[in-house]
C-alpha positions as CSV (number, residue, x, y, z in Angstrom):
1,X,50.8,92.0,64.7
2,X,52.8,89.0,63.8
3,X,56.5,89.7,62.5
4,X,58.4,87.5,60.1
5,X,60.3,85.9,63.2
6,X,57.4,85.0,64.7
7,X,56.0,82.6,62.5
8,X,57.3,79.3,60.6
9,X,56.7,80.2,56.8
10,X,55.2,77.1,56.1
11,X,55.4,76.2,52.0
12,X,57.6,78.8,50.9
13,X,57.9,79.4,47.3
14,X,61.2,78.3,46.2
15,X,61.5,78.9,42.4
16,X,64.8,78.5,40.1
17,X,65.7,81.2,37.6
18,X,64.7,78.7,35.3
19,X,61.2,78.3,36.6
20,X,60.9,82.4,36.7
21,X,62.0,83.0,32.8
22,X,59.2,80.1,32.4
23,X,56.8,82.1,34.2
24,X,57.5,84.9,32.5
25,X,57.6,84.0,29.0
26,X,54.3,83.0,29.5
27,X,52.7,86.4,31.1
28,X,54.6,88.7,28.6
29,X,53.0,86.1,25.2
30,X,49.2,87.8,26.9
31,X,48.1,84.2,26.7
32,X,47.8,82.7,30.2
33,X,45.3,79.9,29.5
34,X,45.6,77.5,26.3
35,X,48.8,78.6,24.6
36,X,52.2,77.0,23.1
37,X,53.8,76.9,26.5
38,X,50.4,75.1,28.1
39,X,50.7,72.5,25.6
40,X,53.8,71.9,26.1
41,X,53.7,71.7,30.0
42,X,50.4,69.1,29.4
43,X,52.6,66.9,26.9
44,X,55.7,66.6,29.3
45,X,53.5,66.2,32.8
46,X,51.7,63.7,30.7
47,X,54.7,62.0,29.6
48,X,56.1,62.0,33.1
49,X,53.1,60.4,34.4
50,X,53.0,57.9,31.4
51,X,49.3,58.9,30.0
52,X,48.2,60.0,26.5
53,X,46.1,63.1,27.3
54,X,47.0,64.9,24.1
């Protein structure tokens, strides 16, 4: 059986506090797919990307 030290943890999840409470607002609202916080992630990834998706 591999142990921890054994391996290289390739892609690690490294998520800010910030990130979390994001994540989390958005499980505790019960809506996972097309809700306020969806929309808003599409309209700023859109704007960071400069296209009009919305």
């Amino acid at each position: 059986m591999l142990k921890k030290e054994n391996y290289f943890a390739f892609g690690a999840p490294n998520f800010t506090d910030m990130e979390i409470a994001a994540g989390t607002r958005v499980i505790r609202s019960g809506w996972v797919g097309m809700e306020q916080e969806t929309i808003f992630f599409e309209k700023e990834l859109s704007e960071l990307f400069g296209l009009n998706l919305l």
